[in-house]
N, C-alpha and C positions, 0 to 999 in steps of 0.2 A: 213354173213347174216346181213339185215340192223337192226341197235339196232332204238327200241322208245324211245322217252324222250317227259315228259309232261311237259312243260312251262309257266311260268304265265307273263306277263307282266301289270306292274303296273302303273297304272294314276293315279297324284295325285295333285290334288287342290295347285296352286305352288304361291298362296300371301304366302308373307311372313310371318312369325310366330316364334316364339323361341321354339329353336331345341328341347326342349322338349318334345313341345307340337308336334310338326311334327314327332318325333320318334314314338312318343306316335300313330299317325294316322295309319304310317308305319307301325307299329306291328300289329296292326288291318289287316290290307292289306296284310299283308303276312301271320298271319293266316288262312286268308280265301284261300288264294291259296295254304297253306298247308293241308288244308281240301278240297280241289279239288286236290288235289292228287299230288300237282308242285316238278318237281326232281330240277329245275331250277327256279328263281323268281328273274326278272330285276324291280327295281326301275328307276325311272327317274332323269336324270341328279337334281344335285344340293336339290335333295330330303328331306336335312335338314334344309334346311335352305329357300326355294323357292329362285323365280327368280324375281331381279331388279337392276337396275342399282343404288346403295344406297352408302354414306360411311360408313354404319354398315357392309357390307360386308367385311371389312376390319377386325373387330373385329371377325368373325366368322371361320376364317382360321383356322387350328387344326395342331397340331400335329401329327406324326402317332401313339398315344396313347393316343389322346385326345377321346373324349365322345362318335363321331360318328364311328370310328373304332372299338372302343370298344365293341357298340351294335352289330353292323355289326357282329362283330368276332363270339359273344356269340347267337344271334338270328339262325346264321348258324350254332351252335354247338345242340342249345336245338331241331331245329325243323329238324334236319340232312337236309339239302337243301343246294345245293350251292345258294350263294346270292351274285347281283350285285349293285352296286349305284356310284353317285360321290359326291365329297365334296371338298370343297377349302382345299388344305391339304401344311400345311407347312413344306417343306422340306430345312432347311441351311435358307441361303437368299432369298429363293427365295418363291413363291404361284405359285400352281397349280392345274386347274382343273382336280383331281387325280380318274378314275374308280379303286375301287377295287371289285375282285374276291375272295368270301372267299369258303371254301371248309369246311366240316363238320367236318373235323380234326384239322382246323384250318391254313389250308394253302393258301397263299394268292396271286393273282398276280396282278399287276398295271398296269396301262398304263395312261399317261399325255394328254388332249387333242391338240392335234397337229396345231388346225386352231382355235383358239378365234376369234368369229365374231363379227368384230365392234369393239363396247362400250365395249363389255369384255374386251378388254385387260388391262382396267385400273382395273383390279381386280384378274388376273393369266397370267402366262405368259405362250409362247407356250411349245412343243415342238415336239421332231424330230422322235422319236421310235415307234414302233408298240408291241404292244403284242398278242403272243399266250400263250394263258392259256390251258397247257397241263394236263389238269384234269383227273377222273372219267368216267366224262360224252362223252368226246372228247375232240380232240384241238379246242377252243374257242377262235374266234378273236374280240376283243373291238374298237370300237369308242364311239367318243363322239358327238351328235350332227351336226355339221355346218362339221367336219369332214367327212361328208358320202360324202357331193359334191367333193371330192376331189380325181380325178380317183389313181392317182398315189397309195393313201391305200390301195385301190381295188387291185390294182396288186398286191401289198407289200404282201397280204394276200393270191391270188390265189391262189389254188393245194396248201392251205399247213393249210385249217382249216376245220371242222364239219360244223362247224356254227358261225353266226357272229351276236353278243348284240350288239344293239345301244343305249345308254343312253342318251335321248332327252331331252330338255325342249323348243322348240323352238317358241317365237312370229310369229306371222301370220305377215314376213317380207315384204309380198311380198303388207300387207294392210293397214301397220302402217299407222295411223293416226297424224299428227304432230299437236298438238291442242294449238294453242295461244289464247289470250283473247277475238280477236273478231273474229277469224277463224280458222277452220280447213281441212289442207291439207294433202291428201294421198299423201305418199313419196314414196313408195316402187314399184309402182308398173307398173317402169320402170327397175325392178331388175330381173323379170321373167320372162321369154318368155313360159314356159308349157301353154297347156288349162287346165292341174289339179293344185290342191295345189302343194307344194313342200312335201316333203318323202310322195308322193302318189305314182304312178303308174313308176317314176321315179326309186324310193324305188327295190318296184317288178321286176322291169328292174333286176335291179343288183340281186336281188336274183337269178332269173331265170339263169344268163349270171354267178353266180360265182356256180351256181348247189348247193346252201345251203340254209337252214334254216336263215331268219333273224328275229332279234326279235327288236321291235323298241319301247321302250317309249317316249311319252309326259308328259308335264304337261295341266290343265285345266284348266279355272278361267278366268278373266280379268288381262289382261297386261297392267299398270301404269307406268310411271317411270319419272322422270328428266330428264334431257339430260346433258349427261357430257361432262364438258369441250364446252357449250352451241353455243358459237360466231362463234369455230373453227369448232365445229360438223354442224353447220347451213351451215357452208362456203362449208364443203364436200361436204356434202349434196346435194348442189348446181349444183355439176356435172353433177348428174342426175336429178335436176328439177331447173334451174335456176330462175324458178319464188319464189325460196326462199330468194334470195338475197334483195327483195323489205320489207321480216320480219325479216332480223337482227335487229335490234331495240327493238325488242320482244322477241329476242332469249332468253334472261334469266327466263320469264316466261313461254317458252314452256314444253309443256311435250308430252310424247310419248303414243299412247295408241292403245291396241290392243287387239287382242285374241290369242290364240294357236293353235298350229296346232293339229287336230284331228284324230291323225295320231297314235295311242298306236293300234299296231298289232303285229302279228307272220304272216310271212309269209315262207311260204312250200319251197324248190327247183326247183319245176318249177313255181313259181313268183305267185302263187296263195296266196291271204289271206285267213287263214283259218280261223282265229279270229280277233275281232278287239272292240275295243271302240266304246259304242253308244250312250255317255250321255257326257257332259260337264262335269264331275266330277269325285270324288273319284271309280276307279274300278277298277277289277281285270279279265284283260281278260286271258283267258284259254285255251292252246289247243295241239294235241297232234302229234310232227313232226320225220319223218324217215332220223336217220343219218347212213349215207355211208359204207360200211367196210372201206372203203379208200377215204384220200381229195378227191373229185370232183377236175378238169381241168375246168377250162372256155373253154369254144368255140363260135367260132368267136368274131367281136370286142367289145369292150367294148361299153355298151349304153353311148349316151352322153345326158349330164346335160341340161336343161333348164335354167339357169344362163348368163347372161350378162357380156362379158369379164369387163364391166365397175365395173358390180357390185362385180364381183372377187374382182378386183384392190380397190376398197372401202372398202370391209370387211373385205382383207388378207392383204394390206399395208398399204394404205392410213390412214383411221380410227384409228388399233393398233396401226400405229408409232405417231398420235396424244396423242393416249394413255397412253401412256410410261410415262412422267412426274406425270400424276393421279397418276395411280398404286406406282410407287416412291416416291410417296410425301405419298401419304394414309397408305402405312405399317411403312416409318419410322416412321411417326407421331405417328404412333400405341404402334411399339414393338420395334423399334429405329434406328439410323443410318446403321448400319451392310445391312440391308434389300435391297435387288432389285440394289445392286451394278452394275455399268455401263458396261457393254461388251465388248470386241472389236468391235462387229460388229456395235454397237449403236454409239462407238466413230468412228468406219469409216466413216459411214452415217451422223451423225455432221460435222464432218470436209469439208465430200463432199457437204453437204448443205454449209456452209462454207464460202467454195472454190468459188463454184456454183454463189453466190452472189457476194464475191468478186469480180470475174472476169467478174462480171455482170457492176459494178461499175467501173474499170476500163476501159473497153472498153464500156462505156459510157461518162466516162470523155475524153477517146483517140478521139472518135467520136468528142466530143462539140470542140477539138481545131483542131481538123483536117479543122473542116469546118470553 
């Protein structure tokens, strides 16, 4: 027989602020959906800390028994809810943008987000795993964000969950604004082919096509930021709109500026939103979804993404491997040398850049005597 479960998914004003006072908001927010009756209450990506591209982010990384874990643990203990969110969580050497899953007893599951888009990468590094959180409630599948465009998850997760948390925060990508001192250029929006936003109707696709419940937070507010790593990030950039190349010059005075995607819903199993966000701000949407005796099976193929093979290659290589020296330099500086240690695969990829040039130079120089 199919069980109910009432869910809240939370929006939350993502300027920045000290974790305190964001906790502080937080508990308000989950309150209120625990006075709407929530078995289940998602926060939205990075929820302690809001979303920018800053080097305070570096200082905010946590432990797994730092401040934001902690509340987490204990908010899920006093108000019996299971509760979800993310936090830059420091695990060994490394950062990562870590969901956790707490249970009312205190049991918890993780999952790392797998795709940092862009300019993340200079602030968490990826990874590879997926998690199902075999709860109470059901098996519970997690992404994070920029990870939902990513069919391959989608599979990972087929026929083997209830339901699937997205914990979002995402810029309105597709309308970024690149604003210099004496102009402002839209960059993005050669990145989307949809007629809707992005985690719109795309979103619902997938719901319907994995037969589950999905629950998606936002963040709300105005999207400000620097541009990291400015010269190099201008030069990417370029790929998709070469008329950037005429404001290198400017590049260290740009910044980035946008909105959020308005996108904090629950949507049903057959791709219907049942609930959703309808204000630019702090809210708590509500509502109430039927999970399966048994995983659903997908049938037929998989919906496909509105995304630019270009703008893939930008956000999932090109970008983070620019990244990689930021994130590097921003933790040792922080907490010390040990931090964000080099890979194999990073030193493969050096040598082959390397290589690439050398042999660039040599059969330049073969060329000048040949002729």
């Amino acid at each position: 027989m199919p069980r109910k479960l009432k869910i809240a998914a939370i929006q939350m004003d993502a300027t920045p602020a000290p974790t305190a006072k964001r906790l502080a908001c937080a508990e308000m927010l989950i309150k209120q959906a625990v006075d709407a009756g929530a078995d289940l209450v998602v926060l939205p990506e990075l929820f302690n800390i809001g979303y920018r591209y800053h080097a305070n982010n570096y200082r905010h990384a946590e432990p797994f028994n730092g401040q934001t874990v902690t509340w987490m643990r204990q908010q899920a203990a006093l108000h019996r809810i299971h509760l979800a969110g993310t936090l830059l969580l420091r695990d060994a050497d490394e950062v990562y943008n870590t969901a956790l899953l707490f249970s009312p007893d205190g049991r918890n599951w993780r999952y790392d987000k797998n795709y940092p888009w862009a300019w993340e990468r200079a602030y968490f590094r990826e990874s590879e795993s997926i998690t199902i959180a075999d709860t109470d409630l059901g098996n519970l599948g997690m992404m994070i964000c920029w990870d939902y465009a990513h069919p391959e998850l989608w599979q990972r997760y087929a026929g083997r969950v209830d339901a699937i948390i997205i914990m979002s925060c995402p810029p309105t990508m597709h309308q970024l604004r690149l604003v210099f001192p004496n102009k402002t250029l839209i960059i993005g929006d050669r990145y989307y082919t949809g007629n809707e936003t992005p985690f719109g109707t795309d979103l619902d696709l997938l719901a319907a096509w994995m037969r589950v419940p999905v629950i998606n937070t936002t963040g709300s507010g105005t999207f400000r930021t620097a541009v990291p790593r400015p010269l190099i990030s201008m030069i990417a950039a370029s790929l998709l709109h070469p008329r950037l190349l005429g404001y290198l010059w400017q590049a260290k005075q740009a910044t980035i500026e946008g909105a959020y995607y308005q996108q904090t819903k629950i949507i049903n199993p057959h791709g219907y939103v049942i609930a959703r966000g309808v204000a630019d701000s702090n809210q708590v949407v509500v509502g109430d979804v039927e999970l399966a005796d048994e995983q659903p099976t997908p049938i037929g193929p998989h919906p496909k993404f509105p995304y630019t093979r270009l703008a893939y290659f930008i956000s999932d290589t090109f970008l983070p491997w620019l990244m990689l020296p930021v994130y590097r330099r921003g933790y040792r500086r922080i907490i010390g040398a040990q931090m964000a240690p080099i890979d194999r695969t990073t030193r493969f990829w050096q040598w082959v850049v390397v290589g690439a040039f050398g042999l660039g130079w040599l059969l330049g120089r073969f060329g000048k005597y040949k002729r």
